[in-house]
N, C-alpha and C positions, 0 to 999 in steps of 0.2 A: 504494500500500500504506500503509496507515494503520499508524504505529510509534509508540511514546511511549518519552521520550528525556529525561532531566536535563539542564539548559542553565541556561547564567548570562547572564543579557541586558547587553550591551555599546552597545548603542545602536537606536534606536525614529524612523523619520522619514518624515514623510507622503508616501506616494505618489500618492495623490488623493485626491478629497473622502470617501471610503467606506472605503480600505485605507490602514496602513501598510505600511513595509518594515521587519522588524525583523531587527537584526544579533545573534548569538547563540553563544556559546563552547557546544559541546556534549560531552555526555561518550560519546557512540558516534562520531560524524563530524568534532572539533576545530568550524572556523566555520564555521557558517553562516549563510544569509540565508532570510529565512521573509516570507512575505506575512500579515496578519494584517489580516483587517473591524476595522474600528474600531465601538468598540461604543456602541450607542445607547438602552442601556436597564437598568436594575440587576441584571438577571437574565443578561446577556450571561456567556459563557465566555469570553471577552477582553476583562477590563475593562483600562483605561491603567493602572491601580495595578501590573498585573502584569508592566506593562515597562518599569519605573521603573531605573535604571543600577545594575548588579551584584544584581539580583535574584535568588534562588535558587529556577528553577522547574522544573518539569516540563512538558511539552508535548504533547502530540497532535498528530500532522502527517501529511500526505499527501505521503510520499515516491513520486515517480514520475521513474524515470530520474536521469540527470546534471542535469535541467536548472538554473538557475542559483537560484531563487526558487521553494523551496515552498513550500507553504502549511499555514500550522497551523490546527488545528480546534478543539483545549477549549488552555488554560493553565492551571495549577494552583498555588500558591506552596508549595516544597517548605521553606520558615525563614521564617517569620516577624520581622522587623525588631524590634525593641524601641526602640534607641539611634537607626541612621541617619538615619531618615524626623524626628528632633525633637533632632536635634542641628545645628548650621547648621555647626560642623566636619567633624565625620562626612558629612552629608549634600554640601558640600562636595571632601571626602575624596571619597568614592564617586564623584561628578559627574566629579575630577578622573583618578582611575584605570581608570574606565570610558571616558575618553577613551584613556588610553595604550592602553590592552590593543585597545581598538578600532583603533591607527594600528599596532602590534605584533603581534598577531596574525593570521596569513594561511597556518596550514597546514589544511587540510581535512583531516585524520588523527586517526585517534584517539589520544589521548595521557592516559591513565588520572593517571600521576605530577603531571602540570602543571594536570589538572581538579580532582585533589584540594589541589595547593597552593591554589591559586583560592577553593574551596570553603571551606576553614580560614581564609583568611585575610581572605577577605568578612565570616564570622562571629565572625573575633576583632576586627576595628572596631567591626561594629556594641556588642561588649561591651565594648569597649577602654575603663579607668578612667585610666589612666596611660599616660605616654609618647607621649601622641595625637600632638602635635607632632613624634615622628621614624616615625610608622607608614611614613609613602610614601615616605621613603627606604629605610627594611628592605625593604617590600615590595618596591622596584624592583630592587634590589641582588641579591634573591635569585630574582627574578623570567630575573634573566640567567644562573641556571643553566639553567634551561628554555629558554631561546631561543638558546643556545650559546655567551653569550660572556661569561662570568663572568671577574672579573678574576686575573690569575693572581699571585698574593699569595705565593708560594715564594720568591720572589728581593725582597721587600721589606726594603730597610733606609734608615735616618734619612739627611736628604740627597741621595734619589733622587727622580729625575722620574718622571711617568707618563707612559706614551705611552697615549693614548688609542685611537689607531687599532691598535695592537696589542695592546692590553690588560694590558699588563705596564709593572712596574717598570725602570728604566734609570740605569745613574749617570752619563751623561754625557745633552744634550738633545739629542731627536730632529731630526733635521734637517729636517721639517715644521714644522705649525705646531700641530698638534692635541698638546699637551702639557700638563700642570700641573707649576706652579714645585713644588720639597722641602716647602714649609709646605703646598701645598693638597694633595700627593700624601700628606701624613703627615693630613690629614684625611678624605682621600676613600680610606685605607687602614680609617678606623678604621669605614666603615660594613662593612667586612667581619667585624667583631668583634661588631656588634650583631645582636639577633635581638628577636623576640616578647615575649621573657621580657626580655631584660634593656635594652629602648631606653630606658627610663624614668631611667636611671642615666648619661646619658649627655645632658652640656647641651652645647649651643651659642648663642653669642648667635643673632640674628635674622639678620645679615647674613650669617654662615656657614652657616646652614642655609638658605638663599635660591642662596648660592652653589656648595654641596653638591647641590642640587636641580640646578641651573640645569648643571652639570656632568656630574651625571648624566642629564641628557637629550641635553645634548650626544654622550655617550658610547655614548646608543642610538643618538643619529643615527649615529653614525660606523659602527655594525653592521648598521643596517637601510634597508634602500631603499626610499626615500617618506617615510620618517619627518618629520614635518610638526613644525610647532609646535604648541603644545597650546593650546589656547584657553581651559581651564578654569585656566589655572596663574596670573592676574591675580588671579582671586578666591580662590584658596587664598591669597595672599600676601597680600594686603587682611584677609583673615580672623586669619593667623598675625601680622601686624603688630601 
């Protein structure tokens, strides 16, 4: 059955000399995976441009049954880029959160709330004038409302740890090892303060936003099973440097 479906493309990798496999957050079925010809000629309805990392498109696909790899037929781009594609931050940026959301996201369901943060927040980078430098920590932060494990900031006061593995504030240290001392807990508090509007107001040297990062991934590892290391996160920080 041929459907056509809004999808934000999260990752694009050759499956042989004629198709790719491309991985795909969608707004009727959460992710999926799509077979897609690679295209051989300017007129093609699948050119590479349109599965470039966090693209905002629309698809034609041949859904048939469960099985694991459909196949899409036209692609369309439903936002136009301005900033991403010619900024080496942004375009960076994107590279590097198109990896996360690709090792973090695994439900096939539909989830209207989480396609719509998605969707705002792909096209407030590409317009993003200020504050670039803390965009992917807001985003990840609020990203773990949607995946279930947002931090639980009720019980935060000055001089407490975090427990990482359970997501809360603590005044005494966990008796694991997945913890942050009081100074890194009173900074990895203060990305729950920032958002869209206001990250721009909000500095860090270099070596604490490197550490803030590097913390907050740790923090997804600790939620999510598989979560790998990210391979784009060298060249964000090369960039940021």
């Amino acid at each position: 059955m041929l459907i056509k479906i809004k999808a934000i493309v999260l990752n694009c990798l050759a499956y042989n000399d004629t198709t790719n496999i491309v991985h795909l957050y969608t707004e009727e079925f959460g992710r999926m995976s799509y077979l897609a010809s690679k295209s051989r000629n300017k007129r093609s309805n699948l050119k590479s441009a349109f599965f470039q990392p966090l693209s905002l498109v629309e698809i034609e696909a041949d859904h048939k049954g469960s099985r694991q790899l459909q196949r899409i037929k036209e692609i369309r781009s439903i936002y136009n880029f301005t900033g991403i594609p010619y900024d080496p931050v942004k375009s960076a940026l994107s590279f590097f959160l198109a990896e996360v959301l690709y090792r973090a996201l695994r439900e096939t369901e539909k989830n209207p709330a989480l396609f719509g943060y998605l969707c705002s927040s792909i096209q407030l980078l590409d317009l993003c004038e200020k504050g670039l430098g803390n965009f992917h920590l807001v985003f990840l932060i609020k990203l773990t409302r949607f995946l279930g494990f947002y931090p639980n900031v009720e019980e935060q006061h000055p001089h407490w740890f975090f427990d990482l593995q359970g997501g809360s504030f603590t005044p005494t240290r966990p008796l694991h090892n997945a913890w942050l001392t009081p100074a890194e807990a009173e900074r990895f508090a203060t990305l729950m303060r920032m958002n869209f509007d206001n990250m721009q107001a909000f500095q860090f040297e270099r070596h604490q936003r490197v550490e803030l990062l590097r913390q907050m991934l740790n923090y997804y590892r600790m939620h999510l099973t598989d979560f790998p290391g990210i391979k784009s996160l060298s060249v964000l920080q090369e960039l940021f440097d």
